[in-house]
C-alpha positions in Angstrom: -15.6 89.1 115.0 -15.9 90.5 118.7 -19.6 91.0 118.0 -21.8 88.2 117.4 -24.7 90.0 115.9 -26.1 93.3 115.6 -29.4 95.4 115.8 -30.3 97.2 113.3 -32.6 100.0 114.7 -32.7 101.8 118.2 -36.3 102.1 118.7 -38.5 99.7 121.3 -38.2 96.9 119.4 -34.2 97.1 119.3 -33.9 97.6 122.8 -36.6 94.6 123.6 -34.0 92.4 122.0 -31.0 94.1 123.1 -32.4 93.3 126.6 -33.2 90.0 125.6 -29.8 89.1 124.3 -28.5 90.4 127.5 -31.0 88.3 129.6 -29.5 85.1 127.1 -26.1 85.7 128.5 -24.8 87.8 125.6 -22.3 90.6 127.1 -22.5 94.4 125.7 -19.7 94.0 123.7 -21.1 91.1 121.9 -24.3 92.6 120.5 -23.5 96.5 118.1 -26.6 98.6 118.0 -27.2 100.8 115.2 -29.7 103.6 115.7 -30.3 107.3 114.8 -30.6 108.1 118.7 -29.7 106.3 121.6 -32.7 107.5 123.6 -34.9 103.7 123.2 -38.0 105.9 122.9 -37.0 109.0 121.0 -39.8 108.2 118.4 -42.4 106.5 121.0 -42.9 109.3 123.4 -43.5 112.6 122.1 -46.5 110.7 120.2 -47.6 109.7 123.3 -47.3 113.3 124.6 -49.2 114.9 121.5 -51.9 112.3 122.2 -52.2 113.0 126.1 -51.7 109.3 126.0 -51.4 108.2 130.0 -51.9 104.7 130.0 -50.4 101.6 127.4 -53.0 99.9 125.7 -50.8 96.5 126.3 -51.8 94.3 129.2 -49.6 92.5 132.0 -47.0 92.0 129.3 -46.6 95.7 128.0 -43.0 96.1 129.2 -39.3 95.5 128.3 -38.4 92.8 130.3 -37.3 89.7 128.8 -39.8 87.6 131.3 -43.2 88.2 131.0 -44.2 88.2 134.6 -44.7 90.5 137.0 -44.2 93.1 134.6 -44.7 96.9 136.0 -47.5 96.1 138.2 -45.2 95.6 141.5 -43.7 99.3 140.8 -47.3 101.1 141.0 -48.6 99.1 143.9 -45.8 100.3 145.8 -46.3 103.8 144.6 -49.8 104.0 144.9 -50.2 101.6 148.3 -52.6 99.3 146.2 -53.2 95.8 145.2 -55.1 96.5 142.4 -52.1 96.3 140.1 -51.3 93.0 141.2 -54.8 91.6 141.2 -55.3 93.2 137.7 -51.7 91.6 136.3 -52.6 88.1 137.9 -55.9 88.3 135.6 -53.5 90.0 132.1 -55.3 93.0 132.9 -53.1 95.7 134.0 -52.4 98.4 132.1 -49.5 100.5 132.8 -49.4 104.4 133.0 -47.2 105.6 130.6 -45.4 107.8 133.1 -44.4 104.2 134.7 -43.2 102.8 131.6 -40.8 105.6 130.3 -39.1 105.1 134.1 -39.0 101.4 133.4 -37.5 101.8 130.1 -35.0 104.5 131.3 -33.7 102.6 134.3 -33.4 99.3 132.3 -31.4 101.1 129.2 -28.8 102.4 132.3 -29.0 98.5 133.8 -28.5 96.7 130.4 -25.4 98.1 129.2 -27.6 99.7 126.0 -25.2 102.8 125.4 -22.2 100.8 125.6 -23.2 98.8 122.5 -25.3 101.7 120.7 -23.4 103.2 118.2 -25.1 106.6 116.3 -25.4 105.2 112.8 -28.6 105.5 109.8 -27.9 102.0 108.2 -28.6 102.3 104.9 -27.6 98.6 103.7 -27.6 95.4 104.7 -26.1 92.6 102.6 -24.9 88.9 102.7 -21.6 88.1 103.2 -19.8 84.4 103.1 -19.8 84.3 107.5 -22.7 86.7 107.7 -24.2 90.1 107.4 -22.1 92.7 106.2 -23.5 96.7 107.7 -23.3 99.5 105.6 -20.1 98.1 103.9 -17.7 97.8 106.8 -18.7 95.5 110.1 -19.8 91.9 109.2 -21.7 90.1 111.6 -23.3 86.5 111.6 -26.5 87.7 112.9 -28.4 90.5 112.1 -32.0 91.3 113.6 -33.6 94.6 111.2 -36.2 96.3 113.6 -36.2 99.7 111.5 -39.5 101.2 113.3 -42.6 102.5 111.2 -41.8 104.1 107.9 -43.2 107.4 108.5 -46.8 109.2 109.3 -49.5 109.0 106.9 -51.9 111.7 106.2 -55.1 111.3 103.2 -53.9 112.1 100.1 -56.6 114.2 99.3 -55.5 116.4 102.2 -52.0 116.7 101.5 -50.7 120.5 101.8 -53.6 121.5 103.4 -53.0 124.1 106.2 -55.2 123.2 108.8 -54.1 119.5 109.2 -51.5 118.2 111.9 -51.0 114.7 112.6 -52.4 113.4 115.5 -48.7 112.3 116.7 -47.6 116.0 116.3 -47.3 118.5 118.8 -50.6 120.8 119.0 -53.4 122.2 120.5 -57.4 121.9 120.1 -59.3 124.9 118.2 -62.9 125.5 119.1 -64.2 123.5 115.9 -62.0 120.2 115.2 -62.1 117.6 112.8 -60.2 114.6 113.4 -59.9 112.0 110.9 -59.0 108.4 111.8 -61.1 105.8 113.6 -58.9 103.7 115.8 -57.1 104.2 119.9 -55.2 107.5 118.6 -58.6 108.9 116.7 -60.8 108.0 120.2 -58.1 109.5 122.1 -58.5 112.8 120.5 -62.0 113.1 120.2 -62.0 112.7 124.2 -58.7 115.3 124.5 -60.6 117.6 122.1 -64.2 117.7 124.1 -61.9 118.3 127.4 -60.1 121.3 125.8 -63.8 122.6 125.0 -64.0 122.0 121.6 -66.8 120.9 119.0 -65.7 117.4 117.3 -66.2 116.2 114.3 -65.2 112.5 114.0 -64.9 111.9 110.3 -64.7 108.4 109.2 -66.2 106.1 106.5 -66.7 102.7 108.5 -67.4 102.1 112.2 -64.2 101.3 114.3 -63.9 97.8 115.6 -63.9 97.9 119.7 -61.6 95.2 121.0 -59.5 96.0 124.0 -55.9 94.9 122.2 -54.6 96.2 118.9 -55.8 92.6 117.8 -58.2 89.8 118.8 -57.3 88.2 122.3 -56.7 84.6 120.2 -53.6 86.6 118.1 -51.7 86.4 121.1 -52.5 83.0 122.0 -50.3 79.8 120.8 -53.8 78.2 119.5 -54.8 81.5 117.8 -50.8 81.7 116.1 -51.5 78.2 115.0 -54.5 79.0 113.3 -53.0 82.3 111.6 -50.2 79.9 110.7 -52.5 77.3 108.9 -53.8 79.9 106.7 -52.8 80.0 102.8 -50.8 83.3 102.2 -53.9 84.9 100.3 -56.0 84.0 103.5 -53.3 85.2 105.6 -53.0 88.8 103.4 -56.6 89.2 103.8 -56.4 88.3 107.9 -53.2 91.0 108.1 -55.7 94.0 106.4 -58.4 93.1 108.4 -56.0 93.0 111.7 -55.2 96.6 110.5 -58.7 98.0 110.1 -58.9 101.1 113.0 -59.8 99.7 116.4 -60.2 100.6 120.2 -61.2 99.3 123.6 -64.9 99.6 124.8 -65.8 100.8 128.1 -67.7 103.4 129.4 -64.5 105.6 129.7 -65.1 106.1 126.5 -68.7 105.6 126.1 -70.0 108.0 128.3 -68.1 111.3 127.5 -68.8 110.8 123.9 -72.4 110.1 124.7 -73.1 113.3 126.5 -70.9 115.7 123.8 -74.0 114.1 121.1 -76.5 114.8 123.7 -75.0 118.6 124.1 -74.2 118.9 120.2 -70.6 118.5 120.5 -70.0 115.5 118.9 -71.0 114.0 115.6 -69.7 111.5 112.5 -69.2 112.7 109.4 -67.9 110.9 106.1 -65.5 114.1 105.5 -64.2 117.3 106.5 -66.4 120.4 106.1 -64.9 123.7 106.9 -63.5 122.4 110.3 -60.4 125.3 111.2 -57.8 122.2 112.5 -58.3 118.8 111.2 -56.3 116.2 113.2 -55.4 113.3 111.1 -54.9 110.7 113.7 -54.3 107.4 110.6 -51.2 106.5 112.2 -48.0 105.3 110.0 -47.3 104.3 106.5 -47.5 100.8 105.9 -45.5 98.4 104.2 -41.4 97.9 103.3 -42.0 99.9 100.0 -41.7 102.9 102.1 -38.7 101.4 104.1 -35.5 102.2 101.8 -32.9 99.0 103.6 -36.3 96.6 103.7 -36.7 97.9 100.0 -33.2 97.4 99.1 -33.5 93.8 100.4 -36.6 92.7 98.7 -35.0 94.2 95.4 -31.5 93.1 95.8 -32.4 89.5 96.8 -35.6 89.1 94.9 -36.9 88.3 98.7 -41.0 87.1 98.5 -43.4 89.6 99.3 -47.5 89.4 99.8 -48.9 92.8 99.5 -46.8 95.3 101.7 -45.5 92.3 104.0 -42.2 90.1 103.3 -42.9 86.9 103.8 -41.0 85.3 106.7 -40.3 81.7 108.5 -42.7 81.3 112.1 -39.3 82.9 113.9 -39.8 86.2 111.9 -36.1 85.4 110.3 -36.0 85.8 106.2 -35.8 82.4 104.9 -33.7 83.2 101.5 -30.8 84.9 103.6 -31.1 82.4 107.1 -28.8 79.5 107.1 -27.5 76.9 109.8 -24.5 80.0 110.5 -26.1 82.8 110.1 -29.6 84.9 110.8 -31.6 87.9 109.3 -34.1 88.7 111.2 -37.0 91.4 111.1 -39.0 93.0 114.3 -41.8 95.3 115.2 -44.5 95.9 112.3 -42.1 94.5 109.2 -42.6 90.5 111.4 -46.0 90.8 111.0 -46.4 88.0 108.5 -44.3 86.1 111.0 -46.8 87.5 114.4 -49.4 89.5 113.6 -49.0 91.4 116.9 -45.3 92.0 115.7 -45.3 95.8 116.6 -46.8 95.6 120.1 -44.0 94.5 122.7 -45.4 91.1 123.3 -44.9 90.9 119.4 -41.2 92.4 120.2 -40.0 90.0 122.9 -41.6 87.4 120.8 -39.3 87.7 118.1 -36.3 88.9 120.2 -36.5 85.6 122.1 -36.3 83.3 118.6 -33.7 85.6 117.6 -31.8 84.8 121.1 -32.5 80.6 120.2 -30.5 82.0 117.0 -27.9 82.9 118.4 -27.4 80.7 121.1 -27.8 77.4 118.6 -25.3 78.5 116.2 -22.8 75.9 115.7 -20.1 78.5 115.1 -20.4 82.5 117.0 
C-alpha cells in the first residue's frame, strides 16, 4: 500500500486532520482523501453567508493549524495595526472574523498538498479487511479516520412542506413580519439580522436558551473537565451529551441591547409557536445522530458496533474499539466523536481527534 491511511470526508474536519498528518511528517501521497468537493469549506461557508455570520464563535484555537498557538490573531493585527488580537489570544479570547478564516483555510489547503491527495469520491462503505480498511470495495488502507460532516438540516416536523419556511442555513432574505424558530448562536443571529433588515421578529421557542460564550461549558475543553465527562457511566454521559446539545449563545450586550430596544419599540417578542408570520426561519441546525448517516449506519449494522442513543460509543481517542487493533485504526471526527469529546464538531474538537489519529499512525508497528 503507497497510502497509509485515508480520510473519509472533505469537510473541516478532514482537512484539520489532513493538515495534521502533514504536520506528523506524513507526505501527500501517503494520506487519500475522499470527499464530494475538494473545496475544505464547500458546506461551512455558504451557511455562514446565509447567517451574515462575521465572526467564529471559537476562541484562540478556532483555526486549522495543527499547533494551537498563535492561531489567526498575528494575521488581523497586522491588517488592522492593532494589538488587540494579540492581547485577546494571550487571554483565549480572540475571535476570528470569518473573512480571516476562509483566507487561512484557502492558503493552508494550497500549502498542505490537500488537492494532491483529494480524490472526488461519495464513499458509501467502509469495511474491515485482514491489513485494514477496505474503501468502497477497491483501496485498502490500515487506517481510516470517518469525518462524514452533519447528516443533513433539520426542520420541525410539524412544519414540514410548509411554504413560508427556509432554513436558517439557506440563502434568503427578511420579510417585514418573520418568525424564526430555534433558540441557539444561529436563531440569535437572525433575530439581530432580521431587526437590521427592518423587520418585526418573532422568536418562537419553548425553553429559554442557555448563554455561554462556547458551544459548550469552558470545563468541556479542559483536561479536568474531559476527565470528569470520562468518569461518567454511559447513561450519565447520554444524559450530559443532550444537555450539551440544548440551544445556546454568548451573552453580551452585543446582543443584549438591540434585542432590548426592538421589545421596547414592539419589534421583538417570544412566542411558543408560529402564528401567521409570512417567512418563518427555522434556524434548529442539523440532524442528529448516525441513524441519518448511511456509511455510520452501515457500520453500526454490519458490525453490531455499540451505540447510546444517536451516539456510537468510542475509546477516549474517538477510534471504534470493535474494528481498532495494534495494526490497524477506525476512527470517527467532527459531531459522530462526540461520545469520545463532547466538543468533537468545533475545530478544537477536530484537531483533537486528528492529533490521536496522527499517535495512530505514527505507533503502528507495521505502515
Amino acid at each position: 500500500m503507497s497510502e497509509r491511511c485515508a480520510i473519509v470526508g472533505g469537510g473541516l474536519a478532514g482537512f484539520v486532520a489532513y493538515v495534521t498528518l502533514r504536520h506528523g511528517g506524513l507526505e501527500p501521497g501517503e494520506i487519500a482523501v475522499f470527499g464530494t468537493d475538494p473545496d475544505p469549506v464547500a458546506a461551512w461557508r455558504p451557511r455562514a453567508e446565509a447567517i451574515r455570520q462575521r465572526r467564529m464563535r471559537s476562541e484562540s484555537d478556532g483555526h486549522c493549524y495543527p499547533r494551537s498557538f498563535p492561531g489567526l490573531a498575528p494575521r488581523e493585527a497586522l491588517r488592522t495595526g492593532s494589538v488587540v488580537p494579540l492581547i485577546e489570544t494571550v487571554c483565549n479570547r480572540y475571535r476570528p472574523t470569518v473573512p480571516d478564516f476562509l483566507s487561512h483555510v484557502a492558503e493552508l489547503r494550497e500549502s498542505c498538498g490537500w488537492d494532491e491527495s483529494f480524490a472526488a469520491q461519495q464513499v458509501r462503505a467502509v469495511r474491515a479487511a485482514p491489513e485494514g480498511f477496505e474503501v468502497d470495495g477497491q483501496a485498502v488502507f490500515r487506517h481510516v479516520l470517518v469525518a462524514p460532516g452533519h447528516p443533513g438540516l433539520s426542520l420541525p416536523d410539524e412544519l414540514a412542506g410548509d411554504a413560508r419556511v427556509v432554513h436558517a442555513y439557506q440563502p434568503h432574505e427578511y420579510a417585514s413580519r418573520v418568525a424564526v424558530v430555534g433558540a441557539g448562536m444561529a436563531a440569535a443571529t437572525e433575530w439581530l439580522n432580521a431587526l437590521d433588515a427592518g423587520a418585526e421578529v418573532v422568536s418562537v421557542r419553548r425553553h429559554e436558551p442557555v448563554r455561554r460564550p462556547l458551544n459548550l461549558p469552558r470545563p468541556m475543553f479542559t483536561k479536568r473537565g474531559l476527565a470528569s465527562f470520562r468518569a461518567t457511566d454511559p447513561a450519565d454521559r447520554l444524559q450530559l451529551l443532550h444537555r450539551y446539545g440544548e440551544p445556546s449563545y454568548p451573552p453580551g450586550k452585543e446582543w443584549d441591547e438591540p434585542l432590548d430596544r426592538a421589545r421596547r419599540e414592539g419589534r421583538f417578542r417570544v412566542e411558543p409557536s408560529v402564528d401567521g408570520e409570512p417567512q418563518i426561519i427555522c434556524a434548529t441546525g442539523f440532524r442528529r445522530g448516525f441513524r441519518h448517516d448511511d456509511l455510520l449506519r452501515m457500520l453500526v449494522d454490519e458490525y453490531e458496533l455499540e451505540a447510546r442513543g444517536s451516539w456510537i460509543v468510542l475509546g477516549p481517542d474517538a477510534t471504534v474499539p470493535a474494528l481498532t487493533t495494534e495494526s490497524r485504526t477506525l476512527s470517527l471526527s467532527g459531531a459522530p466523536a462526540q461520545w469520545a469529546y463532547p466538543a468533537a464538531d468545533t475545530l478544537v474538537g477536530m484537531k483533537y481527534v486528528a492529533r490521536r489519529f496522527l499517535h495512530r499512525v505514527r505507533s503502528c508497528p507495521t505502515h
